[in-house]
C-alpha positions as CSV (number, residue, x, y, z in Angstrom):
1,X,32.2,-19.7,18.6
2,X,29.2,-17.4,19.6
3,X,25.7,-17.8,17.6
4,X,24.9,-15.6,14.9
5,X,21.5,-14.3,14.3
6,X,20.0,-14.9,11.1
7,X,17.8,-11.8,10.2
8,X,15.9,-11.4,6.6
9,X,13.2,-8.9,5.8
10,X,10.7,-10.2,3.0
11,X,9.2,-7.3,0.7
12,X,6.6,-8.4,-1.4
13,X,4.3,-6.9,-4.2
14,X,1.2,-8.0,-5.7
15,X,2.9,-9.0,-8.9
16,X,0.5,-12.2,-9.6
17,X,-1.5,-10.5,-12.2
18,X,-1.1,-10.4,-15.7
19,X,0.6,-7.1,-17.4
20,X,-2.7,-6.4,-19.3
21,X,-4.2,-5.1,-15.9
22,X,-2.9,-2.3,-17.1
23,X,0.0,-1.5,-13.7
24,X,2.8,-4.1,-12.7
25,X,5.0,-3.9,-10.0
26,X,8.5,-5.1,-9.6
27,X,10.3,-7.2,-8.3
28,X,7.6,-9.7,-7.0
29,X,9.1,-11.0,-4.0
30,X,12.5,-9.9,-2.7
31,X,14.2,-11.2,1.0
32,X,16.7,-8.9,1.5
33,X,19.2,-8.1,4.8
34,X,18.2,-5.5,7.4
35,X,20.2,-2.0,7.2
36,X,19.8,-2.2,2.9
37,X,18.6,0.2,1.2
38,X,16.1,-0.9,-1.8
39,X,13.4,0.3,-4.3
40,X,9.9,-0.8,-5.1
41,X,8.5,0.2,-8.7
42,X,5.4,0.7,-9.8
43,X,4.1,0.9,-13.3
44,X,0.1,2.1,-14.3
45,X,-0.5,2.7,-18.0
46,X,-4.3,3.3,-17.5
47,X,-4.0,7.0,-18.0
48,X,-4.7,7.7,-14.4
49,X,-3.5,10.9,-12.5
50,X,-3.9,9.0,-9.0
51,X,-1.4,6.7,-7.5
52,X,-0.9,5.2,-4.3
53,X,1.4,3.0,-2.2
54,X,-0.5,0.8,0.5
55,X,1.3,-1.2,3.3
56,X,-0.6,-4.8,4.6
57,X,1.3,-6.5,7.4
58,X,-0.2,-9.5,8.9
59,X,-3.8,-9.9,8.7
60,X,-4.1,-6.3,9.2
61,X,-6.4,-4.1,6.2
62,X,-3.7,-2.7,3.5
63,X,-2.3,1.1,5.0
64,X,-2.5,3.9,2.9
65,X,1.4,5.0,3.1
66,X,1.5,7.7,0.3
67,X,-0.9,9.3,-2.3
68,X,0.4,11.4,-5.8
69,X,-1.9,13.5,-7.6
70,X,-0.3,14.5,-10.9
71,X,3.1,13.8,-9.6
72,X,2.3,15.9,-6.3
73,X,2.8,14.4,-2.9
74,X,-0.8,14.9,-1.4
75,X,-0.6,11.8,0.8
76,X,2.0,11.3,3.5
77,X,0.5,8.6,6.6
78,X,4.2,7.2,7.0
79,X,6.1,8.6,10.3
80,X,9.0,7.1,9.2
81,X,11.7,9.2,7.0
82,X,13.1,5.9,5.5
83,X,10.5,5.4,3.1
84,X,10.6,7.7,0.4
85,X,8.3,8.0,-2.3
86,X,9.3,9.0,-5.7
87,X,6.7,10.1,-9.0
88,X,8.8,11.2,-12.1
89,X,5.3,11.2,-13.9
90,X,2.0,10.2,-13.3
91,X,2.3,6.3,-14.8
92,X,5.2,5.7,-12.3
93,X,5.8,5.8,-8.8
94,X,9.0,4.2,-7.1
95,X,9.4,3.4,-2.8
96,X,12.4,4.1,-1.6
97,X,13.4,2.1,1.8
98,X,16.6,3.1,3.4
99,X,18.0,0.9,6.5
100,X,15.7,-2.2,6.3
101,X,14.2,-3.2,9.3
102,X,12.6,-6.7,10.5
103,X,9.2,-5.0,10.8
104,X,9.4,-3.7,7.6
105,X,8.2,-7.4,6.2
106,X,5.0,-6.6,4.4
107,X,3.1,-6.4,1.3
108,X,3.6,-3.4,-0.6
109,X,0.5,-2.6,-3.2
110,X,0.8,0.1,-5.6
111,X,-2.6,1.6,-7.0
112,X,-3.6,4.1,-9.7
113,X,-7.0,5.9,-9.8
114,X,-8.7,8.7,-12.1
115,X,-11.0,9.8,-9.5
116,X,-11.6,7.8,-6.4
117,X,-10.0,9.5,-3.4
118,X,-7.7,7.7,-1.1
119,X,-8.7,6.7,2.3
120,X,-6.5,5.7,5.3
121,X,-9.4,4.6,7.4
122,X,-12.4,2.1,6.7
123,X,-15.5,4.1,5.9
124,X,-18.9,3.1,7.1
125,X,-21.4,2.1,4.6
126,X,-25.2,2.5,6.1
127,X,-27.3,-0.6,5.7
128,X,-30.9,0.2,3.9
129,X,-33.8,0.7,7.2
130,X,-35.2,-2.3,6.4
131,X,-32.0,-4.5,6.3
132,X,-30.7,-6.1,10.4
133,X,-31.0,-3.7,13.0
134,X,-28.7,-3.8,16.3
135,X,-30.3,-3.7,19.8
136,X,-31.5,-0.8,20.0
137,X,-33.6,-0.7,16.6
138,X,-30.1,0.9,15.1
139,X,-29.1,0.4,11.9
140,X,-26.3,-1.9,11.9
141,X,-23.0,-0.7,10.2
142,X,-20.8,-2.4,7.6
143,X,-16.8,-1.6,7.2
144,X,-15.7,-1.1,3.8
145,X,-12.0,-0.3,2.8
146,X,-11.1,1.6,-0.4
């Protein structure tokens, strides 16, 4: 008999926090089969018009993936047509992953904002003159990730 390859992808959400936080995703954890198709929900009831799916592999910084304003795709940083974002209404927002793939093992994050734009790079944040200086009497920059 030949070997067999076992092969799971793990999705995970940040589901640790308590439902009063005002957004809750579901399910928590799933390990699932590559070549599935699944579906990532995402619940805000904070009145927000913002909301946002965010990818973290690794160690890496969370990704910004996709952005809804008002249930309008305004966001799209995913090359990949297998993830497909849904928003019926501005307090949900579904992820649609067709044909599971190993490196799609991550953390998924969901996010709602009122009015803090999203950002798919780290934006510098300048250090007051009188804080450290680099070598060259430069101030020294700090990475900050929204």
């Amino acid at each position: 008999m030949g070997c067999r390859l076992l092969c799971s992808v793990a999705l995970c959400l940040l589901g640790a926090v308590p439902m009063d936080t005002g957004i809750a995703q579901t399910p928590k954890h799933l390990v699932t089969g590559p070549g599935r198709r699944v579906t990532l929900n995402c619940e805000q009831h904070l009145g927000h018009d913002e909301v946002y799916w965010y990818q973290q592999s690794g160690q890496k910084p969370p990704k910004l993936m996709f952005a809804y304003r008002y249930k309008e795709l305004i966001e799209n940083e995913t090359a990949s047509g297998r993830f497909s974002p849904e928003c019926p209404d501005s307090s949900r927002l579904y992820l649609h992953v067709d044909a599971l793939e190993p490196n799609d093992s991550a953390l998924y994050l969901c996010a709602s904002s009122r009015d803090t734009a999203p950002h798919s790079q780290p934006l510098p944040v300048h250090k007051h003159p009188g804080s450290s200086r680099g070598a060259l009497g430069q101030p020294k920059l700090a990475q900050h990730l929204l």
